[in-house]
N, C-alpha and C positions, 0 to 999 in steps of 0.2 A: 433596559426596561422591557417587559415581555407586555407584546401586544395583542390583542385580543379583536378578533370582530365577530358582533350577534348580526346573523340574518334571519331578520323576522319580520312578516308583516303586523302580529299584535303588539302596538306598540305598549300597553298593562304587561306584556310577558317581557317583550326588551325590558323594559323597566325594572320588574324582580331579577331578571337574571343577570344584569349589569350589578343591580344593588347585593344579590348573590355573590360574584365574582369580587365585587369592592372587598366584603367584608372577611372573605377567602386572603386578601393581597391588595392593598390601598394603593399598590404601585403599580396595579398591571393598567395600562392604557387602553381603555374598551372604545370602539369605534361600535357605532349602529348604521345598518340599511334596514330600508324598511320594503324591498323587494327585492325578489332574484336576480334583477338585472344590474339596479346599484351595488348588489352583493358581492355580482362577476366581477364588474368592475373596480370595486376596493379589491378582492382577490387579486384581481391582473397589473393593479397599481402599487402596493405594497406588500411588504413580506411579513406575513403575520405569525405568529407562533401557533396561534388556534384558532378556528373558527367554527362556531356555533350556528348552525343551520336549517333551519326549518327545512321539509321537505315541502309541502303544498304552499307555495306564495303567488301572487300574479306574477305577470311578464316572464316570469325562469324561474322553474322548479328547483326544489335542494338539488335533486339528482342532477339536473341539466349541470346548474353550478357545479357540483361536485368534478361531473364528469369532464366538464372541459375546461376544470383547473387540473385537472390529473392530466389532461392530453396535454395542456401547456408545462409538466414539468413543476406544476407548482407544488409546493412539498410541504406546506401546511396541513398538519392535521384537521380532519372535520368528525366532528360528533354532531349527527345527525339527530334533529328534532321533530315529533309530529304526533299529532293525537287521532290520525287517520291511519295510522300504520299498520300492517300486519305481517308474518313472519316471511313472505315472498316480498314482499318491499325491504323488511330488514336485511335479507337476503341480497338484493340487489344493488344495496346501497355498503354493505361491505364488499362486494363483490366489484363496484369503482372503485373503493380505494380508499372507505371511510373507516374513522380512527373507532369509532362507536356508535352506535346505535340505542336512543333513549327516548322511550316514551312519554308525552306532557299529560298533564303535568308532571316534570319529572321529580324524580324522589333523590331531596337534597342531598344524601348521604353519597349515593352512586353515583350522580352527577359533578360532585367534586371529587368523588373519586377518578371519575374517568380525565376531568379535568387535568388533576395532579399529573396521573400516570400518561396523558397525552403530551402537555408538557417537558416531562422527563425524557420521553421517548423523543422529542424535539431537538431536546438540550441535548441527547447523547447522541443525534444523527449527525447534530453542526461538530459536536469535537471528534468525531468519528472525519467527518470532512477536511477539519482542520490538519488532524493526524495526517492522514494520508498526508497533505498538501509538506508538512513537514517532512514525512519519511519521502517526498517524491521531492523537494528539495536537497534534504540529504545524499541522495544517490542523485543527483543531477550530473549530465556530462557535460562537458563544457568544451568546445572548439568547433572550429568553422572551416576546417583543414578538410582537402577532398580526401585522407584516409580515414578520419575521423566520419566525414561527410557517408562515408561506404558502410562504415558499421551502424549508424544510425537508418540507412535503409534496409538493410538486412531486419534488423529491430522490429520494424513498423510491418516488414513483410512475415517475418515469424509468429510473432507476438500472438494476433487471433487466432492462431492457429494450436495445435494441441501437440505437434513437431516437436520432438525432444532436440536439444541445441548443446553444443558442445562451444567452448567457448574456452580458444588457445589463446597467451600471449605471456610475456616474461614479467616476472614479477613486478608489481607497481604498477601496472599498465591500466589497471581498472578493469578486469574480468568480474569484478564484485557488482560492479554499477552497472554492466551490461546484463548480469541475471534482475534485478530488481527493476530494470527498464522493461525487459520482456515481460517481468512480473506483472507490474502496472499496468500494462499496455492490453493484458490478456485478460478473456474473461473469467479468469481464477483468481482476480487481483481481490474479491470481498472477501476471499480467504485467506489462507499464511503462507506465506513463504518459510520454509525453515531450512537453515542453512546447517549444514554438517563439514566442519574441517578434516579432513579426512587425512591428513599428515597430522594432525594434533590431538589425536588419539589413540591411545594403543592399542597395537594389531590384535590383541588379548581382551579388547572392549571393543572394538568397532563393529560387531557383529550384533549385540545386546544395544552399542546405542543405534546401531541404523532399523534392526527388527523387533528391538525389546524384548525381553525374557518374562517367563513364569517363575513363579518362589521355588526355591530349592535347587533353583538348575547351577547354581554354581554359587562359592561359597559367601558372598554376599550380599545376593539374590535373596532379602528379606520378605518382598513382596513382587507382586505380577508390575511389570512396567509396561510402558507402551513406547515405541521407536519413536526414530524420525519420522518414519514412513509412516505409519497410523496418525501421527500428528500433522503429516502434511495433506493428508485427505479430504481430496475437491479441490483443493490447491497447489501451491510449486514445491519439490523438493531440488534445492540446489547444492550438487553436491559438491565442492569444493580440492583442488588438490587432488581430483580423482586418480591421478596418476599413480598415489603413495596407497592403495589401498591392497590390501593383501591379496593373494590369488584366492583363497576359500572364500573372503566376503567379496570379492570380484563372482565368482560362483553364484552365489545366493542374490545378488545384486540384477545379473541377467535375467535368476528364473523368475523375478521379481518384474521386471519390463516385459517378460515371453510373455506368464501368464495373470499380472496382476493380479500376483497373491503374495502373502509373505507366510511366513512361520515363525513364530517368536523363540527364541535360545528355549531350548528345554520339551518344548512342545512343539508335537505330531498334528499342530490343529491346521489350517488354512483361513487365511484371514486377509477379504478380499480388500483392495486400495486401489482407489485415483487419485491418483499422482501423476502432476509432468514432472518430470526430470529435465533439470538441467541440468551439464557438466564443465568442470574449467580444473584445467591445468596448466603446469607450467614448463609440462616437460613435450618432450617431440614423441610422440603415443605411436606412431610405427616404428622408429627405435628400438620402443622399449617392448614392442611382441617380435622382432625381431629377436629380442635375445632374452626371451619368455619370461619376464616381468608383468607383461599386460595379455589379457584373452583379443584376440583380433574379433573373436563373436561377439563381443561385450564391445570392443570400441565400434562395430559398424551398428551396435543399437541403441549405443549414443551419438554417435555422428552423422544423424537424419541431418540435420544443418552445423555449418561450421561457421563459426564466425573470429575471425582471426582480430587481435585488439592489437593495432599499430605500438610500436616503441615509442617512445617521448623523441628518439632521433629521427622516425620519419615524420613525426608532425610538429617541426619546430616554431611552423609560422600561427599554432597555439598558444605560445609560450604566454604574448601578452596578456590575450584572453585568461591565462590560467594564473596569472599574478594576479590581476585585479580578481577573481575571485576565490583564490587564498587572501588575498589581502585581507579583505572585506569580513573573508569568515571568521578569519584568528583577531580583528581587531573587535569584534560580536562577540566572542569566545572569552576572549581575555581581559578587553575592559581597553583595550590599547587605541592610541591614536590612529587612526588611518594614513598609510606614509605611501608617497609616491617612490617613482621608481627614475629616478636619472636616466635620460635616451639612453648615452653608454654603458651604462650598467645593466640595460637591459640586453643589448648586444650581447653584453659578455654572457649572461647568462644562453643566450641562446648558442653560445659556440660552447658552453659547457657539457662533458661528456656524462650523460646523463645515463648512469648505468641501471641505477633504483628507479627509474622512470618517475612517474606523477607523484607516487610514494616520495620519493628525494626531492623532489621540486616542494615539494607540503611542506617538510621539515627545513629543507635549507630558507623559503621565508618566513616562517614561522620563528629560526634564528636569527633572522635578519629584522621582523619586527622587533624583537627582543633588543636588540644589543646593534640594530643598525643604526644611520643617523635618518634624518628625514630632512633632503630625501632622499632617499639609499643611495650609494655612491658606488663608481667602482672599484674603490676601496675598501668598501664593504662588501661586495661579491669578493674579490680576493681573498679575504682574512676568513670568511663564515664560511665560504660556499667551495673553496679550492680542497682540494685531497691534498 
């Protein structure tokens, strides 16, 4: 039910504009105060969808209201009302932080316009909130282990920072969850993150998809595209598998971190971007400039921070932690019963040689809710989970 509060002292004007709003939506729940003080305090008591606010009342002005529900955080839109108003008060009252500014008597039409469209912008801030809360559970890490414990401070110490991070460990180990922690954590999280597999493209494309082309530059280059890189601007580009990327777009990748610029396939233009960069590989990066595969100037202008993601064998006293939430997830996922886990069968699994790391621990109880008993047995570790 979307709630509604009028702050006004004429109680003839509460009256039309409740009886307004009814005939708008017979569902929305209208509270009335009848001065800026009872106003504040509905504001600080409940969480209202909109609120309607006179500017001149006794005891607290709209503005006072206004402004110190904006210092508390409150996120209620406010459409400001007053028939003393002039274009420095409108001025100052969107400049706290109000949704609109309308003159009384106000003109029915704009006023439920602005209603509608306040509204909406309401509705889309809470699914926007909710999202997030989704995509920051999705990438959740999970363990309590001191090498686990190490990457999470590194995290918390990088993150506001604008540090390009490099981010090594063998595959499965969750270098995917440590870019989208840094993501969140940073002040480039209202923007995108986008992600580039840079072994899952061919060496013959990855130049067009990380800078993007103009029409005509190659044969089918129908129209102008935009990269990764244009699309991740103001926010993170996380490049993925950096290890597998060719030496030319390793090239154009560096001149791209020296001087925050790109060039799109085809075209001579310059075309500026902010971007952080992040990197994750799976391979050992001095290695591989050791025996000219990788630019060593290109890995020290990704390697401002290193953050190294433990094997599943150095954090085994995880294990439990990380059953119960695979368990949880695939039995959400699939519709399935939620099954415990027999003491011994969890043993076993911790003396299990965990090559695929969190990747293999995912999919072996994921076979095990499937086709184990409840409660998993150690016999059912042996039959699903053994090589």
């Amino acid at each position: 039910m979307t709630r509604i509060l009028i702050i006004e002292d004429e109680e003839p004007i509460r009256r039309v504009l409740k009886r307004i709003l009814n005939e708008e939506n017979e569902r929305f729940k209208i509270d009335e105060a009848a001065d800026g003080k009872a106003g504040f305090d509905a504001v600080n008591a409940e969480d209202y969808d909109l609120v309607l606010c006179d500017i001149k009342m006794p005891k607290k002005d709209g503005l006072e209201v206004l402004e110190q529900a904006k210092n508390l955080g409150i996120s209620s839109p406010f459409i400001m009302l007053t028939g003393h108003g002039n274009i420095q008060t409108a001025v100052e009252a969107m400049k706290l932080g109000a949704y609109d500014y309308i003159p009384k008597p106000p003109d029915l039409n704009r006023l439920l316009i602005s209603v509608r469209n306040a509204l909406e912008t309401k509705h889309l801030a809470v699914e926007n909130v909710q999202l997030k809360k989704r995509i920051a559970k999705a990438y959740e890490m999970v363990g309590q282990s001191k090498a686990l414990s190490n990457v999470f401070t590194l995290i918390d110490k990088v993150a506001p920072t604008q540090a390009r991070v490099l981010i090594m460990g063998s595959n499965g180990t969750g270098k995917e969850l440590v870019a989208h922690q840094i993501h969140q954590k940073s002040e480039r999280n209202k923007e995108a993150l986008i992600e580039v597999n840079c072994a899952a493209i061919p060496s013959e494309l990855i130049e067009s998809e990380l800078f993007g082309h103009v029409k005509g530059s190659f044969t089918s280059a129908v129209k102008d595209r935009k990269g990764k890189f244009e699309a991740a601007d103001g926010g993170t580009l996380f490049l993925d598998e950096i290890g597998d990327l060719s030496l030319g777009a390793q090239a154009k990748v560096l001149r791209a971190l020296q001087e925050n610029k790109i060039q799109r396939v085809g075209s001579d233009k310059d075309l500026s971007v902010d971007v952080r960069i992040l990197a994750a590989t799976n391979k050992d990066l001095e290695k591989e400039i050791a025996e000219g595969r990788f630019r060593e100037d290109l890995y020290h202008r990704l390697a401002v921070i290193v953050i190294r993601v433990p094997a599943l064998k150095d954090r085994l006293e995880d294990i439990p932690l990380l059953c119960d939430h695979f368990i949880q997830q695939i039995a959400k996922k699939d519709g399935l019963a939620v099954k415990e886990i027999e003491p011994n069968a969890l043993k076993k699994l911790k003396e299990y040689p965990w090559t695929g790391n969190i990747r293999e621990l995912r999919n072996v109880l994921e076979r095990l809710m499937i086709l184990g008993d409840n409660p998993i047995t150690i016999q059912n570790i042996e039959q699903f989970a053994s090589k």
